[in-house]
C-alpha positions in Angstrom: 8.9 -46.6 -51.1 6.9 -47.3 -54.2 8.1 -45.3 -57.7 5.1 -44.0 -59.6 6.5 -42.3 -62.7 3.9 -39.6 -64.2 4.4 -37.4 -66.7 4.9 -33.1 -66.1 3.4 -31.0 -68.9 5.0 -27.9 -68.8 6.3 -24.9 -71.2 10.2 -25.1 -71.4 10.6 -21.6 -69.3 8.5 -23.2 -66.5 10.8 -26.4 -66.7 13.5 -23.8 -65.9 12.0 -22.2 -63.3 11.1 -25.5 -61.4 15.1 -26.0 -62.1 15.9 -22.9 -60.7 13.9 -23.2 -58.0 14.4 -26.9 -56.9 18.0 -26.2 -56.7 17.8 -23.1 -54.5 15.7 -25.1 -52.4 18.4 -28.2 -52.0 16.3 -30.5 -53.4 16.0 -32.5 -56.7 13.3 -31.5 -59.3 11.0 -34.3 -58.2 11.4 -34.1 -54.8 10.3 -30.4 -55.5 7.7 -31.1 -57.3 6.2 -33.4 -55.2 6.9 -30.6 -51.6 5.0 -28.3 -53.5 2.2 -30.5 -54.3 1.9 -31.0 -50.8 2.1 -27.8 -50.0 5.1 -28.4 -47.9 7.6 -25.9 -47.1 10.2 -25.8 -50.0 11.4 -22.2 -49.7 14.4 -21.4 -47.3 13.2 -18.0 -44.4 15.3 -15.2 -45.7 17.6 -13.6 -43.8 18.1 -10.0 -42.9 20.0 -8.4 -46.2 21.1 -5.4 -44.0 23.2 -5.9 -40.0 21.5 -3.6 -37.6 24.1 -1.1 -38.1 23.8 -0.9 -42.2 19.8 -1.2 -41.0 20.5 2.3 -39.0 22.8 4.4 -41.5 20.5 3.5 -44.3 17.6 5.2 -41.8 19.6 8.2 -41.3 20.2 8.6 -44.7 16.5 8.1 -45.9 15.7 10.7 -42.9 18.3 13.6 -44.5 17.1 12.8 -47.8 13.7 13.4 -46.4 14.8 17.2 -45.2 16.5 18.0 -48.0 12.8 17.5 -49.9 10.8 19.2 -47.3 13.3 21.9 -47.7 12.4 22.3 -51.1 8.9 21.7 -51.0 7.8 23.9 -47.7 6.7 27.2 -48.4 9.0 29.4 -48.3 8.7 32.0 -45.3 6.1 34.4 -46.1 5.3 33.6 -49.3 3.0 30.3 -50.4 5.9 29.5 -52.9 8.5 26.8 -52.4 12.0 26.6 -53.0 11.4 24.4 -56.0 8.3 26.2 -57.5 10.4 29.0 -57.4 12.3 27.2 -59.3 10.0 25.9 -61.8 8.8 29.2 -61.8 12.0 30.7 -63.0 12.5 27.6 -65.3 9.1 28.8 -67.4 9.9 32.5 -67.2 13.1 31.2 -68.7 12.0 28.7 -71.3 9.4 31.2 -72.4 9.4 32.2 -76.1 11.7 35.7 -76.4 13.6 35.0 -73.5 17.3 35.4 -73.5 19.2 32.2 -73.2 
């Protein structure tokens, strides 16, 4: 293999970041350089961060979450108002000048 030695013009933080990012791909800075040039493939697929399981108890969570705001921003029955306009509502009446604390 023939060495051709170039110069990289680059800032320091972008020095770092070709660092960083060489070495999470397993390669040297060169090497990197050179993969990306070429447009090869030089970043590892990800994995899932979650297992199926932590996938499904983080859904169930997001899905009671989900209740607890349509609880309190459905109108409440017969009325147009909402559990939390009522609230805001009460929060104004409240905060209004000459009310009682």
């Amino acid at each position: 293999m023939a060495v051709l030695r170039r110069a990289l013009y680059c800032t320091p933080l972008e020095r770092a970041w070709i660092r960083e990012r060489a070495e999470a791909a397993g390669m040297p800075v060169s090497r990197f350089v050179v993969a990306c040039a070429l447009k090869e493939d030089t970043e590892k697929e990800p994995g899932l961060v979650l297992s199926e399981e932590e996938q499904r108890l983080l859904y169930d969570r997001v899905e009671r979450l989900d209740a607890v705001r349509r609880g309190l921003m459905d109108a409440l029955p017969g009325t147009g108002v909402s559990l939390f306009g009522a609230l805001a509502a009460m929060h104004r009446a409240l905060s209004a000048p000459g009310s009682e604390d």
